[in-house]
Phi, psi and omega in degrees: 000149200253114195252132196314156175253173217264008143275330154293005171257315172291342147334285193297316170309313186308322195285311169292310154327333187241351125279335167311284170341276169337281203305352210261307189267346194104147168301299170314336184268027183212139179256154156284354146301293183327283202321292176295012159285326185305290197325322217067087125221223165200221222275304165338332157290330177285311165285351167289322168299315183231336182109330197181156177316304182277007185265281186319299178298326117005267181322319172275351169275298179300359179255000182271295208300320167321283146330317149307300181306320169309323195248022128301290175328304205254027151262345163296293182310318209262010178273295187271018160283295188302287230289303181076248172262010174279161192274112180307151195263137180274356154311315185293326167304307195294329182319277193328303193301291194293344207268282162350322168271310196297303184288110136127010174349305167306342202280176167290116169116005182247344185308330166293292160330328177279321173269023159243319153330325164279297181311353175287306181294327186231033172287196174202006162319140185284323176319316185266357171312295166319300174329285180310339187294305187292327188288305181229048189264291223297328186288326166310319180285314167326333179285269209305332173294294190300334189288305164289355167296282190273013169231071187299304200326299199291137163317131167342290210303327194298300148010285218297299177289287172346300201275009195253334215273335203272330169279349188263326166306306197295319161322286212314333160318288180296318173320287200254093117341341168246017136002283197294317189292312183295324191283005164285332168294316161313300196275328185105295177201161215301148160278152171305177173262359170304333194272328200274292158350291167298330170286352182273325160322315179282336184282320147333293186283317172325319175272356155296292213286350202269348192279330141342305211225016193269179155273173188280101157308142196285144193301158166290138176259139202261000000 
């Protein structure tokens, strides 16, 4: 058996600790006394390791986030393989994007995730800007090439707002846990999340198609 050396354990501590944290506080609501006290290590590991504070954070979005955006990408290909010289369904699309977060969001071990994915979307920090570009700007412009592939009708900015008004349900989704409490009140019980998914969907294309069947936003004066 191959046994970790004791800087790749200390690695990993820092990193499970310091999602842990984040998530729980925020970038700012956190020291690097703390984390590494938490951790067992000390200041020195962080910089031999990640370089710097916003370096670690960094690390820990990417290393939850990474692997989603892998299984996004690639049920986006098998959207526009199966689809071929046909026009991808934009339900299918919106599926790829959203199924990977909606679905088990809640289960164990994800909770952290779910909360630093939301402070990630509703910060106004200068820190996340980047963070979004690298983490998700690219996966994101692949979703919108397809989504126009399957809405030729719509203008780029329309594309452009849809996918933005559509990520903003789905945070929104990912956000409010009491959410779930209100559609009980509604409903009778909480939706799974396979129901909640399909209903963010149907909301997805609804708000695609009003853009379709909407008026013409008034031209720009040049």
């Amino acid at each position: 058996m191959k046994v970790a050396s004791p800087d790749l354990s200390a690695r990993d501590a820092l990193l499970d600790t310091a999602e842990q944290m984040f998530s729980a506080c925020g970038f700012d609501g956190v020291s690097l006394r703390d984390l590494t006290k938490e951790a067992g290590t000390n200041l020195a590991s962080v910089n031999y390791h990640f370089g710097s504070k916003e370096k670690l954070f960094h690390a820990v979005i990417h290393r939850r986030i990474g692997p989603m955006n892998e299984q996004r990408v690639a049920s986006l290909k098998k959207v526009l393989d199966d689809a071929g010289k046909n026009r991808p369904t934009l339900a299918a699309v919106l599926e790829a994007f959203a199924r990977p977060v909606v679905v088990g969001m809640g289960s164990a071990g994800r909770e952290s995730l779910r909360q630093i994915a939301v402070r990630l979307f509703t910060a106004a920090d200068p820190l996340v800007k980047p963070i979004i570009e690298r983490e998700f700007a690219p996966v994101g412009r692949q979703f919108m090439a397809a989504i126009a592939q399957a809405c030729p009708e719509l203008s780029r900015e329309q594309v452009n707002m849809g996918f933005i008004f559509y990520l903003g349900a789905m945070i929104n989704v990912m956000a409010n846990e009491k959410n779930k409490l209100l559609m009980m009140q509604w409903a009778g019980s909480p939706p799974s999340d396979e129901e909640t998914l399909q209903m963010l969907i149907r909301f997805g294309i609804a708000g695609f198609s009003g853009f379709a069947t909407g008026r013409a936003p008034p031209s720009r004066k040049r």
